[in-house]
ZADO-1210 file (C-alpha; in nm, 4 decimals, padded with zeros to 6 digits):
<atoms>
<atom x="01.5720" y="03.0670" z="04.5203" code="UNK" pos="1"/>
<atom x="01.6087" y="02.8196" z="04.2849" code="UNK" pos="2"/>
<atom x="01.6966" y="02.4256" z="04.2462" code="UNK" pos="3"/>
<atom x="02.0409" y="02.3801" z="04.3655" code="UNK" pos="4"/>
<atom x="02.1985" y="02.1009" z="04.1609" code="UNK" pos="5"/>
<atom x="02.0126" y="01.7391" z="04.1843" code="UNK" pos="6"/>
<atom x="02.0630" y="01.8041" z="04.5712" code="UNK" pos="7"/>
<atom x="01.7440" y="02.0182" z="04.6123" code="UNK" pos="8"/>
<atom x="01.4966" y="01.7442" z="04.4825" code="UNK" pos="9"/>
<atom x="01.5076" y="01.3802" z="04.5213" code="UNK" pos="10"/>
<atom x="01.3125" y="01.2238" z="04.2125" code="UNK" pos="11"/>
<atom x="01.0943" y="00.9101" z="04.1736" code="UNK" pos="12"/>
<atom x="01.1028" y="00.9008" z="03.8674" code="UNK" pos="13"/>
<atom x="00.9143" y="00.5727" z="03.8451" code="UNK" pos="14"/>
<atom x="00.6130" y="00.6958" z="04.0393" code="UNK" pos="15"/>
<atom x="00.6098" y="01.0176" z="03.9200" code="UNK" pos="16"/>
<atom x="00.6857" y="01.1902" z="04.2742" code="UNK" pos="17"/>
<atom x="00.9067" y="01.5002" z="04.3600" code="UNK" pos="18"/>
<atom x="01.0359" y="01.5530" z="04.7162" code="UNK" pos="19"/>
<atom x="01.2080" y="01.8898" z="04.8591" code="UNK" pos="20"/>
<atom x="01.2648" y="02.0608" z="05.1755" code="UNK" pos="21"/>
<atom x="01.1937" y="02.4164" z="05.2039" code="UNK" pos="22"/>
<atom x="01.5372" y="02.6008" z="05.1748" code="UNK" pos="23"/>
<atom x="01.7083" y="02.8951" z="05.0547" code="UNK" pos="24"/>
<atom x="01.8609" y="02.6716" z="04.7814" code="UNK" pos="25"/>
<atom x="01.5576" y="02.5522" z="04.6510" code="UNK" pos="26"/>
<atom x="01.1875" y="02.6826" z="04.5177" code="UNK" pos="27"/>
<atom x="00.8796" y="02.5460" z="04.4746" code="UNK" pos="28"/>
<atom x="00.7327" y="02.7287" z="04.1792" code="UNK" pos="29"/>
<atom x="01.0291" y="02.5767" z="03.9891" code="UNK" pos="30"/>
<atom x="00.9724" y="02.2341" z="04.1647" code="UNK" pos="31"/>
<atom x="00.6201" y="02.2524" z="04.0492" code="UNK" pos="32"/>
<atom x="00.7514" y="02.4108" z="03.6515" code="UNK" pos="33"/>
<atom x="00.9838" y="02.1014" z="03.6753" code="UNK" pos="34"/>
<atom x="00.6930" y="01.8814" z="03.7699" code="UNK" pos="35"/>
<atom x="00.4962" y="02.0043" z="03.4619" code="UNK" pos="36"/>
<atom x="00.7922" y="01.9601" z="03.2432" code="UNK" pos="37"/>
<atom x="00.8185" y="01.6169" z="03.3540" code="UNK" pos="38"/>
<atom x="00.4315" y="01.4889" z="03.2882" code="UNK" pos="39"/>
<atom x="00.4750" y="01.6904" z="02.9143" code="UNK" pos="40"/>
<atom x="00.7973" y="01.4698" z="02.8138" code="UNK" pos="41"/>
<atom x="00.5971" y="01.1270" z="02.9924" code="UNK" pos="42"/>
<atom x="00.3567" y="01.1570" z="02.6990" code="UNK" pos="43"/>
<atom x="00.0230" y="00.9470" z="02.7123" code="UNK" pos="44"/>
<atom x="00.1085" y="00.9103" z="03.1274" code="UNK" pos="45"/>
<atom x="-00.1767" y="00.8957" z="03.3165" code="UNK" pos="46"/>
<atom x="-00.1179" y="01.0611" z="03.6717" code="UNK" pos="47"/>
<atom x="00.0744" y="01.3735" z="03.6738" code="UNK" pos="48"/>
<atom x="00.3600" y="01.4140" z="03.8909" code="UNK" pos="49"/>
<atom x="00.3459" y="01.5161" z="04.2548" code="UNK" pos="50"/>
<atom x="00.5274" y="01.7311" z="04.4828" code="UNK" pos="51"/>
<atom x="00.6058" y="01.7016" z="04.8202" code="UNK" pos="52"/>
<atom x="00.7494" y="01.9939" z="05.0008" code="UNK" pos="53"/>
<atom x="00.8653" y="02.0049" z="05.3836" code="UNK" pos="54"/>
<atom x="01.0655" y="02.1638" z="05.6251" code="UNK" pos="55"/>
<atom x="01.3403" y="01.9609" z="05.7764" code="UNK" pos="56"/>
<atom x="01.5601" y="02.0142" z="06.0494" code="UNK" pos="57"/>
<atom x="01.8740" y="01.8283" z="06.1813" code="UNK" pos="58"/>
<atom x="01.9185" y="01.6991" z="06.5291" code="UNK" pos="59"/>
<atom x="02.0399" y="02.0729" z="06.6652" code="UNK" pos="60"/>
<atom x="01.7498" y="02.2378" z="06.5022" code="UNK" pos="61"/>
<atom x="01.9455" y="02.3540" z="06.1826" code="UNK" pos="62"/>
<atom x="01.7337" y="02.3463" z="05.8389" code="UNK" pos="63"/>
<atom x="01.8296" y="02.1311" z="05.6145" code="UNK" pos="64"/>
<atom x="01.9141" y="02.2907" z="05.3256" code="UNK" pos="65"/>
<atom x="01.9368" y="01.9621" z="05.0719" code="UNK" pos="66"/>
<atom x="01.6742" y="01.6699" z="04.9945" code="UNK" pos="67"/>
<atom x="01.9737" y="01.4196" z="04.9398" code="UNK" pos="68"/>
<atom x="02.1166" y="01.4780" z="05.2589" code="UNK" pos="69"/>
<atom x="01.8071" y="01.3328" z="05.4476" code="UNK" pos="70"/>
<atom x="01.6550" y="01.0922" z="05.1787" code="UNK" pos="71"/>
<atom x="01.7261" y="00.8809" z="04.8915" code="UNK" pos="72"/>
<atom x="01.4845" y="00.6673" z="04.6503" code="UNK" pos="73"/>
<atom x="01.5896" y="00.3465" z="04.4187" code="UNK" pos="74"/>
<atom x="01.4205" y="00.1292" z="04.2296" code="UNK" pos="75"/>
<atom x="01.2583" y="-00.1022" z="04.5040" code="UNK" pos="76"/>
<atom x="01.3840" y="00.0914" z="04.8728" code="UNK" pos="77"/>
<atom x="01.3552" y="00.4676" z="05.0235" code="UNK" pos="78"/>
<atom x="01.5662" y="00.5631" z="05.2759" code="UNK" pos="79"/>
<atom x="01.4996" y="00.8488" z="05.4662" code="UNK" pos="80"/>
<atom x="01.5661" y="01.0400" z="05.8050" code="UNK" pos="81"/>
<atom x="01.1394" y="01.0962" z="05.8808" code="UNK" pos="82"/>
<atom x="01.2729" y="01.2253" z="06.2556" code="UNK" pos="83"/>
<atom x="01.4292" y="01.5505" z="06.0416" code="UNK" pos="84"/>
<atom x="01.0580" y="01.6498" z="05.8651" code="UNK" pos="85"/>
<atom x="00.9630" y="01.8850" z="06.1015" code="UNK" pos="86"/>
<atom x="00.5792" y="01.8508" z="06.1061" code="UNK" pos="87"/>
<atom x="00.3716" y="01.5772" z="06.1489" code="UNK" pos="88"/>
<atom x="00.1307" y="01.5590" z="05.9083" code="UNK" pos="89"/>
<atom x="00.3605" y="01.6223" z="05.6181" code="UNK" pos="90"/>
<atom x="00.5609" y="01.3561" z="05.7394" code="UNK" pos="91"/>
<atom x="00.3101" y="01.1071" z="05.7298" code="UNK" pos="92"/>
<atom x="00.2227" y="01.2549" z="05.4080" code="UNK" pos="93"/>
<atom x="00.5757" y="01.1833" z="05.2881" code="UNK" pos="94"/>
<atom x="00.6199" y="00.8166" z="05.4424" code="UNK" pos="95"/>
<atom x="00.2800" y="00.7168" z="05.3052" code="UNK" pos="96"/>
<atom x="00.3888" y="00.8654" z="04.9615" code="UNK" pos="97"/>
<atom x="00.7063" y="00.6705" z="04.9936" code="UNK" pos="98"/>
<atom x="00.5234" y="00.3289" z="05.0854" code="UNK" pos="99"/>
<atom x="00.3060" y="00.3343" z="04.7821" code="UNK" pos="100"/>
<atom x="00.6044" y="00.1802" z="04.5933" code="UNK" pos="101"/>
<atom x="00.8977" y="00.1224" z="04.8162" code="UNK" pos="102"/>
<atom x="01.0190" y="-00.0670" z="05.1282" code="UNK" pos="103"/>
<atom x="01.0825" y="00.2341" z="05.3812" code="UNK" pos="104"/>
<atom x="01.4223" y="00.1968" z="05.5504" code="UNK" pos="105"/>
<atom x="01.4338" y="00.4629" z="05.8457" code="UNK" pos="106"/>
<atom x="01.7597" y="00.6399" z="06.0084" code="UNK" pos="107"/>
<atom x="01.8095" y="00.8196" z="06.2588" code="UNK" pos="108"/>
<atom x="01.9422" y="01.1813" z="06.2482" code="UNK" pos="109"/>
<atom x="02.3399" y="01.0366" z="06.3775" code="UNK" pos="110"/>
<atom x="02.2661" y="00.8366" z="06.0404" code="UNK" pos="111"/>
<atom x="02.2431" y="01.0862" z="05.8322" code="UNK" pos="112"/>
<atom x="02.5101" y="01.2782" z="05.9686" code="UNK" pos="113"/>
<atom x="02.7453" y="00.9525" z="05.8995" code="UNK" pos="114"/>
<atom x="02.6052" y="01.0185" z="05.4756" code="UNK" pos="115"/>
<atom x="02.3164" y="00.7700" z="05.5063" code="UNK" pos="116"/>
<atom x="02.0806" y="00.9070" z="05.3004" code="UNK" pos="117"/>
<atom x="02.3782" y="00.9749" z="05.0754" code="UNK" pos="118"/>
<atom x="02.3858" y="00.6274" z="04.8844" code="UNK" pos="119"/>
<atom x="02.2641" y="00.6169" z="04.5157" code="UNK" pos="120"/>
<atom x="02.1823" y="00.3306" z="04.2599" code="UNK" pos="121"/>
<atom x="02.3967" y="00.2944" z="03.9132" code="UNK" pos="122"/>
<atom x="02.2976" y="00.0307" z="03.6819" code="UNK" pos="123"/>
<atom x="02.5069" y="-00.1969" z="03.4291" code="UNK" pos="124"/>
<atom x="02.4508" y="-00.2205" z="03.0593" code="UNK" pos="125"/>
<atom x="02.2586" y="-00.5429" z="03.1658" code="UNK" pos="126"/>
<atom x="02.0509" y="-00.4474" z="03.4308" code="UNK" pos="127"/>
<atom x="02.2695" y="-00.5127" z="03.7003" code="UNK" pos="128"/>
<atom x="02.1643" y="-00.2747" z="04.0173" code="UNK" pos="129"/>
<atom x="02.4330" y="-00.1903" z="04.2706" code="UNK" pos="130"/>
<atom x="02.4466" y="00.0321" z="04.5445" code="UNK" pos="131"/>
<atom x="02.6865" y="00.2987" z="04.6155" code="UNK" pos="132"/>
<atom x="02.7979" y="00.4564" z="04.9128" code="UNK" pos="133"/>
<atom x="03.1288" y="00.5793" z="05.1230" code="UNK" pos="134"/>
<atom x="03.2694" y="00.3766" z="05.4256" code="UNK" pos="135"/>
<atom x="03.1406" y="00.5878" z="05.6782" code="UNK" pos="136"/>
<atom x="02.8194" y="00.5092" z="05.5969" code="UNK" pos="137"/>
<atom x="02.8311" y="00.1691" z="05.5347" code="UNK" pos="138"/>
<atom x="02.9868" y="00.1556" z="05.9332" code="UNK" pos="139"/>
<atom x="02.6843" y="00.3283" z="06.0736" code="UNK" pos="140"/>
<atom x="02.4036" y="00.1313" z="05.9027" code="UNK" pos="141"/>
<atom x="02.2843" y="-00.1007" z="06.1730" code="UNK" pos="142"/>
<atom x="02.3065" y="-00.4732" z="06.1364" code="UNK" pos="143"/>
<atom x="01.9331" y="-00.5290" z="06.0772" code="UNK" pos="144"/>
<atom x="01.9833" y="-00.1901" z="05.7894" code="UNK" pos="145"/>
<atom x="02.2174" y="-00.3750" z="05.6151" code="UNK" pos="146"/>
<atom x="02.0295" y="-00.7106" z="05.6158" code="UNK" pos="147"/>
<atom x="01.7589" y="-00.4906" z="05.4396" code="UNK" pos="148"/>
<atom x="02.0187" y="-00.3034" z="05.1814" code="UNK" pos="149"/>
<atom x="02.1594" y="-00.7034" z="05.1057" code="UNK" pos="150"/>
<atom x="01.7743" y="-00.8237" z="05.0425" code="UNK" pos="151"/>
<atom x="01.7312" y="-00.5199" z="04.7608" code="UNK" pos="152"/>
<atom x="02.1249" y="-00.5463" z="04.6549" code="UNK" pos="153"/>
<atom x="02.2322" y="-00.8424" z="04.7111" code="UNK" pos="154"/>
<atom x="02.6499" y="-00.8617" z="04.7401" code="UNK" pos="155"/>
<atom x="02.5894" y="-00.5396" z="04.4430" code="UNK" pos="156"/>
<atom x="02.6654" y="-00.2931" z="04.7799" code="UNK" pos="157"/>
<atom x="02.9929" y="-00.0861" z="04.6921" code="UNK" pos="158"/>
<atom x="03.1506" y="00.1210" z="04.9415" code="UNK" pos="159"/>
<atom x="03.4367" y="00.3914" z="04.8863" code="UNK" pos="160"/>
<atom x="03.6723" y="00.5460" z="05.1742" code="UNK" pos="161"/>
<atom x="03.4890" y="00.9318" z="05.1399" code="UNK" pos="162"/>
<atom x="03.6514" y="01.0232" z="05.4689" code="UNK" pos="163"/>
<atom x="03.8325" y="01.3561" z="05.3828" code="UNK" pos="164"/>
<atom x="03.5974" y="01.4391" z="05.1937" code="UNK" pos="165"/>
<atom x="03.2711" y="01.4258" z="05.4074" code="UNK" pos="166"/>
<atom x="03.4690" y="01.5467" z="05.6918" code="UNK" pos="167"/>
<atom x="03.6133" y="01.8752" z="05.4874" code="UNK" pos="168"/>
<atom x="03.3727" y="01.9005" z="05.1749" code="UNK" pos="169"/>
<atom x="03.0887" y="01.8042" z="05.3507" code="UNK" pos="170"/>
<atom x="02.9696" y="01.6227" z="05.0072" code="UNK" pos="171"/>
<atom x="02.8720" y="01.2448" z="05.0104" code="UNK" pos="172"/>
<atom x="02.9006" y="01.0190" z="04.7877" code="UNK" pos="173"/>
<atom x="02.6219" y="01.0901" z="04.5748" code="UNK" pos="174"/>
<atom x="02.7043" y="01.4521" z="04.5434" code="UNK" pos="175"/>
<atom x="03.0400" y="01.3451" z="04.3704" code="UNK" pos="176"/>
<atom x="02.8930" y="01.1835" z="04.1556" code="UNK" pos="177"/>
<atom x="02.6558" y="01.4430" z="03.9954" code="UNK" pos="178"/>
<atom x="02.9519" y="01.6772" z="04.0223" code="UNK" pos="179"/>
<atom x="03.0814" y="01.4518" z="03.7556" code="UNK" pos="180"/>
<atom x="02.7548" y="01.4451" z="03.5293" code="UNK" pos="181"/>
</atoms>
């Protein structure tokens, strides 16, 4: 195994965390080198960076094979599908983790089927956050979700019709984008 693209591990940078389900695609020795790599370039940093490993399954009891799928952290919110972290204590471990430094926006497993967790932050030249995400999963964020995506984003919430391409690529929309990068 190794780390499959930037889908494998989902990155605080800010807080110095590292999150990754247990999969085929990914490895935690390297999650762990990465980890190390990380605190060595963040010289004069004084925690080192953490990992958080977990098995998690989707709603028909299928592991799930990439982080980004089921999670995503910005700058001030973490979304994530807890339901999918198949035991207890390391999701608590995970949730608390997350609430150290971010709002904790739950969905449901038919959420992040509908690309949920598949949103990502790009910022402008001036500091200008936005959020980006297809149409599909803009429609299934609940009223009440979206009130708490429009506190953190304001009107900066962009959404782009991924239709074919979830349905037949199975990619969201950040997964395009790092395709790009």
């Amino acid at each position: 195994p190794g780390l499959e693209g930037t889908a494998s591990v989902v990155f605080d940078r800010m807080n110095g965390k590292l999150y990754m389900t247990r999969s085929p695609l990914s490895s935690e020795k390297l999650c762990r080198y990465l980890a190390l790599h990380l605190d060595r370039l963040a010289l004069g940093a004084e925690n080192p960076t953490r990992c958080f490993f977990f098995d998690a399954v989707n709603k028909h009891g299928h592991p799930i094979h990439t982080t980004n799928f089921m999670m995503m952290i910005g700058t001030t919110l973490a979304l994530v599908c807890s339901d999918a972290i198949s035991n207890s204590r390391d999701r608590e471990e995970v949730l608390a983790a997350l609430r150290e430094n971010h709002e904790v926006m739950e969905i449901n497993q038919d959420q992040m089927d509908a690309y949920c967790a598949h949103v990502f932050e790009v910022a402008t030249p001036h500091d200008d956050v936005y959020l980006v995400m297809s149409s599909r999963a803009k429609r299934n964020f609940s009223t009440e979700q979206m009130a708490c995506l429009k506190r953190h984003y304001g009107n900066n919430i962009i959404d782009v019709k991924l239709d074919t391409i979830e349905e037949y690529g199975l990619l969201g929309a950040s997964s395009l984008v790092c395709l790009l990068f």
